[in-house]
N, C-alpha and C positions, 0 to 999 in steps of 0.2 A: 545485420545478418550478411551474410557472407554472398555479394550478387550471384544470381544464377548463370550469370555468361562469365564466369571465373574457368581459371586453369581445373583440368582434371584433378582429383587428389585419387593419391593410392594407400591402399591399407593393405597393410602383411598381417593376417591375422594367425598368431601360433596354434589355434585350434578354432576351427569352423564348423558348426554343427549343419547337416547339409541333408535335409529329410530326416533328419534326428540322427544321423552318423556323424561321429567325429572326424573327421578330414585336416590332417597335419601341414603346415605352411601353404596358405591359401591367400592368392596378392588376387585383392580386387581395383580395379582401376574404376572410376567411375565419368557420368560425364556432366558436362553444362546442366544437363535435360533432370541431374536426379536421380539416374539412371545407374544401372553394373554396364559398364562398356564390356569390358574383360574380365573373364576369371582363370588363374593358374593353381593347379593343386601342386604341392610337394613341392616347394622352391622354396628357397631360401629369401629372408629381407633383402631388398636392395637398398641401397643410399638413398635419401630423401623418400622411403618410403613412411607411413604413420603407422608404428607398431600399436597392435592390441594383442590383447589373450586370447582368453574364450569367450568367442563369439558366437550369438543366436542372430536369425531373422529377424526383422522387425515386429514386434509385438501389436496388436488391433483390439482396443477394447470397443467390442462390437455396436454396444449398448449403454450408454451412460445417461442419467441428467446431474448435471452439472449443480443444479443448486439443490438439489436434496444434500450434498456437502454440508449444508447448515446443520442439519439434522445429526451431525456425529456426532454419540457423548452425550446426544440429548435428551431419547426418549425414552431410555430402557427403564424408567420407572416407572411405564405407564402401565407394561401390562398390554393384555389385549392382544389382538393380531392386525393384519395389513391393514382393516379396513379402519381401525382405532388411529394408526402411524401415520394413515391418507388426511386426516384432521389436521395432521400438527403440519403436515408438506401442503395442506394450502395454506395457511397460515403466512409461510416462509413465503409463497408462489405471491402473495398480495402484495408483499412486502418490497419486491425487488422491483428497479426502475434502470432504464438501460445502462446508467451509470454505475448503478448497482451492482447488475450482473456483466456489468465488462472487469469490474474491479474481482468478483467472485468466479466468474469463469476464466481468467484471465490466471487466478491463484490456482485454481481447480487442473486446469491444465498441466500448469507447470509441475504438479502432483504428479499427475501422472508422468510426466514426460520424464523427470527424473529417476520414476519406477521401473521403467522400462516398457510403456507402451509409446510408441513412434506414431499411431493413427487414432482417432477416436469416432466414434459412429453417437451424434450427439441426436436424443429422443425428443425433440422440442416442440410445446405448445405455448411456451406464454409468449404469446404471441402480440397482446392487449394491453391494454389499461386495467385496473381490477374490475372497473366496471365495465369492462367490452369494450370500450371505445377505442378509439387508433388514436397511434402517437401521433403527434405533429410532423416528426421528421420518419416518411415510410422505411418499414422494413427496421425498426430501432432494435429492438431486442434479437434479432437473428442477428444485425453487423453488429452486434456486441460480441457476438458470439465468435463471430467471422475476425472482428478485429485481435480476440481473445487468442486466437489460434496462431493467429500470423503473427503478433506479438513474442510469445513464447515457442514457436518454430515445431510446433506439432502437426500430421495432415487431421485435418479435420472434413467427414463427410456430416454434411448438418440434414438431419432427417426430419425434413420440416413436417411435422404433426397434425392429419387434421383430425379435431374432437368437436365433436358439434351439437352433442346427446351427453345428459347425465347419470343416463342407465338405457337398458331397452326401452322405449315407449316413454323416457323420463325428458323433459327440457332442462338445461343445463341448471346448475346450482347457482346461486350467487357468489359462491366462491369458487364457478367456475369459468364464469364469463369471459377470464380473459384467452382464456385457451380457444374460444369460438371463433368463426368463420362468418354465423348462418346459413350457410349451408352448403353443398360441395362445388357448387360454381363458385359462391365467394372464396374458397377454401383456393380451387385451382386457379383462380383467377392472381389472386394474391400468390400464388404459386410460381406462377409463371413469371410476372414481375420480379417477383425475387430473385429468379434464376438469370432474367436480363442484367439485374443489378450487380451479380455474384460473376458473371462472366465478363465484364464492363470492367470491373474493378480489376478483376486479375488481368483484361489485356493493357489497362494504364499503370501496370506494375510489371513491366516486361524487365526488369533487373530482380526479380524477386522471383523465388521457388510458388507455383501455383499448390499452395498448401490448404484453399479452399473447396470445396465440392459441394451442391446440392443434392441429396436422397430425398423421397419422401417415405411419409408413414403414416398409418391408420392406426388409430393409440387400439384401439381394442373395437372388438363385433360389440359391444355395451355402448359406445361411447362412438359409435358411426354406423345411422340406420344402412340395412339393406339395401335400398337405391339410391343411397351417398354414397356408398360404397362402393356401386357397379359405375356409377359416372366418374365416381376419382380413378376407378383403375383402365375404365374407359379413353378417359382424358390424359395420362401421363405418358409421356414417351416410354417406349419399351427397353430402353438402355438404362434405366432409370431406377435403380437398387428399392424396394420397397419392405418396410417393416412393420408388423403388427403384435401388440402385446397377443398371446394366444395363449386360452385354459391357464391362466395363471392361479387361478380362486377358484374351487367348485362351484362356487356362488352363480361366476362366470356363466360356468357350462350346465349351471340348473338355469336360468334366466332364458338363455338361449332356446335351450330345450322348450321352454314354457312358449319362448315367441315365437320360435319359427318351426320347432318340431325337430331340430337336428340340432348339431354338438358345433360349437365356433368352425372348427376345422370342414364338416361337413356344408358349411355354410361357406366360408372359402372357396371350397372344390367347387360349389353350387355356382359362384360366379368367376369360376376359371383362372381365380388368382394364384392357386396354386401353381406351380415352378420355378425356376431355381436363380430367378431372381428376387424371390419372394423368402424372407427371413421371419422365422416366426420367434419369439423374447419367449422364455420361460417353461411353454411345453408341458408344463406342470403335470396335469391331471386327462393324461388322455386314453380315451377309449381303441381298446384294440385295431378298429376297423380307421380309427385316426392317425396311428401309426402308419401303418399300412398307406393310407394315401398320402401322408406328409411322404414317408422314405420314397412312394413311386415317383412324386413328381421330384425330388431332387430338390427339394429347400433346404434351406440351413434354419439348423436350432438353433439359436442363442440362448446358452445356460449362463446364468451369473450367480455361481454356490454361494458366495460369502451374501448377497442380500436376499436368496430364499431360503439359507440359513436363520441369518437375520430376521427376519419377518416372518416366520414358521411356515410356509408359504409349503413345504414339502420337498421329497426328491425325485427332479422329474425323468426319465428313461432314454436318461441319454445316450446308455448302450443299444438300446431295445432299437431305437430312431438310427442310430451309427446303422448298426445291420441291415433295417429297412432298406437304407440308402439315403438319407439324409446326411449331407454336411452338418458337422458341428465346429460353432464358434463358442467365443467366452467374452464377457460384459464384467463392467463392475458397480450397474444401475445406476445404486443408489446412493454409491462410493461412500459407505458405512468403512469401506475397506478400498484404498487404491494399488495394487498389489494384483500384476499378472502372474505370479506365480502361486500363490493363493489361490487363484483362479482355476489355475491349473491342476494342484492339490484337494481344492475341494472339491472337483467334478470326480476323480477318483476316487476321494476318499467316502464320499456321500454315493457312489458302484458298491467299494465294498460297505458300509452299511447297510444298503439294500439287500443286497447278494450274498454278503458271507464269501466273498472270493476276492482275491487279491489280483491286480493285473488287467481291471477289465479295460483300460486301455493304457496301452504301452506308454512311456513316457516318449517318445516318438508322434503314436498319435496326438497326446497333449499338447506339442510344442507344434502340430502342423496345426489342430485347431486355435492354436491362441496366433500362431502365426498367418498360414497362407488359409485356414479357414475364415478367419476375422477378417482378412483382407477382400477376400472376394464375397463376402457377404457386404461389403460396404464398395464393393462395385471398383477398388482399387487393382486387383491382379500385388503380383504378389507374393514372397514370402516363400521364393524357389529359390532366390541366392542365383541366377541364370543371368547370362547379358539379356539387359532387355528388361530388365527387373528391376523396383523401385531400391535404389541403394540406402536401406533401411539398416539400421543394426545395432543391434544389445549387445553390449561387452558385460560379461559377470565374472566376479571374482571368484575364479575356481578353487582359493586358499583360504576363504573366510574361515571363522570357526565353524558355520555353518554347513560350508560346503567340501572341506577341505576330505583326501581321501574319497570324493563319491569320483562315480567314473562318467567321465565328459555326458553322453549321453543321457546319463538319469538328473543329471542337474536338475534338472525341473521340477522336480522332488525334494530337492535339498535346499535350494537357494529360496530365497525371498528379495523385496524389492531393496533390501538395506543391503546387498551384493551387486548392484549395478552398481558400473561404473561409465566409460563412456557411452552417450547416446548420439546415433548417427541418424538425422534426417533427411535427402534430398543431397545424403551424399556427403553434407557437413556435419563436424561436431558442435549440438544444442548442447550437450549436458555431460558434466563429468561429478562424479563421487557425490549426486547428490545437490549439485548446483548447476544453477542455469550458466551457459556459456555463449559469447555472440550474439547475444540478440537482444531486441527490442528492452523484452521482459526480465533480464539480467541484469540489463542496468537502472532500470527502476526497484527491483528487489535490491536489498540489502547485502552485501555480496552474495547473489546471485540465488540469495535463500528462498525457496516457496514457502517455507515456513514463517516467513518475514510478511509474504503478501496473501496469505492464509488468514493471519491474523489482523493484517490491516484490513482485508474484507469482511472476517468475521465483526471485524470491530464497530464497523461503517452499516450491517445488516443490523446489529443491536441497537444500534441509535445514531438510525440514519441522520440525523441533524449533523454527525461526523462528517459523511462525506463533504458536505461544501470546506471541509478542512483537509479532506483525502484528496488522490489522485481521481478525479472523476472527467476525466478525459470522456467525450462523447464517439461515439463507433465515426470511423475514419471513412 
């Protein structure tokens, strides 16, 4: 990768979309830091400038886990709904060992990154051994995850998980042990070591883009009693981006109801976690009166259509929450589908089949939610195109067959992830037409294909005795 104390580069981009407006001959110069130094509208190229087309903001999939990727292609002949498909994803969850998942997140990333998401906001519990016990070498499965990123040259905020309950009032599963803590001290204790680990690493990489970050997250009110809950949000610094699955399953929000008397979300407000560094996944199934206190305090939704399409899971009121006052971001979970503009498409599209109206948000607001929404829900700033701003950027082909004829602004409607073309991270080009470029992860793929190391992961999960024949490089 391209060092981080390198000469500025500059970009002429022939159409820059800037709050969802197209903006004609737009030269951004960027810096050392990653950064927009400078922006000029309405110029022409200059010499030794890096020409592109049309360009968008960096893209932020809010919400991802990385290894439900197994699961594509696999389960759709089971039938059944989430809680049927949560069977077959611990299955996968037992199966992975840090080698594993540096090989599978490692592939997983590079998916995305040549999609056109620049940031990922990674959901993570396996944290263990299948049997709950700790790896020998601390922190193994998260620097997989960490090495995974830096590899393939995507930001990654890693939202480290704590699940410590197998329902309301339930002690975890055997298939869920490795996700555990014991309990919220152990949860933030290990918390906190990590974050030493994760800040240690990036300052002995002082030639290298700081493409690592620490978030945490509370997997759901099911799966983190009441007072783990008040001590973890007690204990975490305040700067500190925090996510909770929320009302995903009525199941959910009947369980709650039965244990505490009130709805997830009312149970949130109850111990003040609510506000607007508080990102709630899913939203699904919520009561009027929880609308209402999501939009007052200013959290961000994170909707992911293509997996609660997937998973019947419902359509949750992403307009209803916009209006309250809620931020909206966008996810791609369970990455059934890695594709921000899909993302984009299905949160509209799944408005108007609720609604019977067209428009319920502009394609404007779609590209700020997948852009500077996803970004500051995962605590980056972001995705205003401004000096001062992470010099992030999706180039798309505005002549595909797909998109050829729409008008710059509605792209987002037209285009899919097979129209990216250059991808800019921390100022450099990671990715062009589809392949990795520069980095780690490029040259270990096969020219530069994720589809190359997709398969070698997938290959290495079905009969793990493969790896000791694969890449099984240990987290760095």
């Amino acid at each position: 990768m391209t060092p981080a104390g390198s000469a500025p580069a500059v970009y002429w981009c022939e159409t820059l979309l800037v709050d969802g407006v197209a903006v004609s001959g737009v030269r951004l110069t960027t810096g050392a830091d990653g950064s927009i130094l400078a922006r000029m509208d309405d110029v022409p190229a200059e010499p030794g400038d890096i020409r592109l087309g049309t360009v968008l903001p960096g893209l932020a999939n809010a919400h991802s886990h990385a290894f439900h990727r197994a699961l594509r292609g696999r389960t759709h002949h089971q039938g059944g709904d989430f809680w049927r498909w949560r069977e077959s994803m611990y299955t996968v969850a037992q199966t992975l060992t840090p080698e594993l998942y540096l090989e599978l997140a490692r592939a997983v990333f590079a998916e995305m990154l040549v999609s056109g998401y620049t940031a990922v906001g990674e959901f993570h519990y396996l944290h263990h051994r299948a049997d709950g016990s700790a790896y020998p070498d601390a922190h193994a499965m998260e620097l997989a995850l960490a090495t995974a990123a830096r590899e393939v040259g995507i930001r990654l905020v890693l939202l480290d998980t704590s699940y410590l309950a197998g329902g309301l009032g339930s002690p975890l599963r055997p298939e869920q042990r490795a996700f555990g803590d014991g309990s919220a001290a152990g949860w933030l204790s290990r918390w906190a070591a990590l974050r030493t680990v994760i800040q240690a690493d990036a300052s002995a990489r002082p030639a290298e883009p700081g493409l690592v970050t620490l978030g945490a997250a509370l997997h759901s009110v099911r799966a983190v009693p009441l007072e783990a809950m008040r001590e973890i949000l007690g204990g975490l610094p305040a700067d500190v981006p925090v996510h909770i699955h929320l009302s995903e399953q009525p199941q959910e929000n009947a369980d709650c109801l039965a244990a505490y008397g009130a709805t997830p979300t009312a149970v949130l407000d109850g111990l003040g976690a609510l506000g607007p560094r508080l990102s709630v996944v899913h939203a699904t199934h919520l009561a009027d009166a929880d609308l209402a206190r999501l939009g007052a305090a200013g959290v961000t939704a994170v909707f992911c259509p293509s997996t609660e399409a997937d998973l019947g899971d419902g359509i949750g009121p992403a307009r209803a929450l916009a209006d309250a006052g809620a931020r909206i971001a966008l996810g791609s979970d369970q990455n059934a589908v890695v594709d921000p503009f899909l993302e984009m498409r299905g949160l509209e599209m799944g408005e108007r089949l609720a609604s019977g109206s067209r428009g319920r948000f502009t394609p404007a607001a779609l590209l700020h939610a997948a852009s500077v929404g996803g970004y500051a829900s995962l605590g980056l700033g972001g995705g205003s195109l401004v000096p001062g701003a992470p010099a992030d950027l999706v180039e798309v082909d505005a002549d595909s067959i797909r998109t050829v004829g729409a008008h710059p602004g509605q792209l987002v409607l037209a285009a899919t992830a097979a129209d990216v073309q250059r991808v800019i991270v921390f100022g450099r080009i990671v990715a062009d037409t589809g392949r990795l470029v520069g980095t780690p992860a490029a040259a270990i793929a096969a020219d530069g294909s994720p589809a190359a190391l997709l398969r070698a992961a997938l290959h290495a999960l079905d009969t793990p005795d493969a790896a000791s024949s694969a890449d099984t490089r240990g987290p760095a």
